[in-house]
C-alpha positions as CSV (number, residue, x, y, z in Angstrom):
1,X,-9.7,-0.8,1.0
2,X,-9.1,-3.9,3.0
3,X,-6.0,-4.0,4.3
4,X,-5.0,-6.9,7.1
5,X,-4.0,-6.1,10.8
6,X,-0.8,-8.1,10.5
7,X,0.7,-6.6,7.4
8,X,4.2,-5.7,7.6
9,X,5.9,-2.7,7.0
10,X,7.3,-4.1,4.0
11,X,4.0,-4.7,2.2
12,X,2.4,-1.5,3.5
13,X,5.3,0.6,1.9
14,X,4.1,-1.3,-1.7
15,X,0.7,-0.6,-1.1
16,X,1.5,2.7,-0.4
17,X,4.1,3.1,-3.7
18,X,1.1,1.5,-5.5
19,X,-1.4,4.0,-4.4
20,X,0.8,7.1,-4.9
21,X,1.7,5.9,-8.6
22,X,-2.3,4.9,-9.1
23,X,-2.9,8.8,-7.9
24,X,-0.6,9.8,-9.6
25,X,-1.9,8.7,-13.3
């Protein structure tokens, strides 16, 4: 997964939401 060097925390806690629920199903 590509994820840019400069993404902020913000969008890296989404990814990271996304990823758990996508897991998760």
């Amino acid at each position: 997964m590509l994820i840019f060097p400069l993404i902020n925390d913000t969008s890296r806690k989404i990814i990271h939401i996304d990823m758990d629920a996508f897991f998760a199903a």
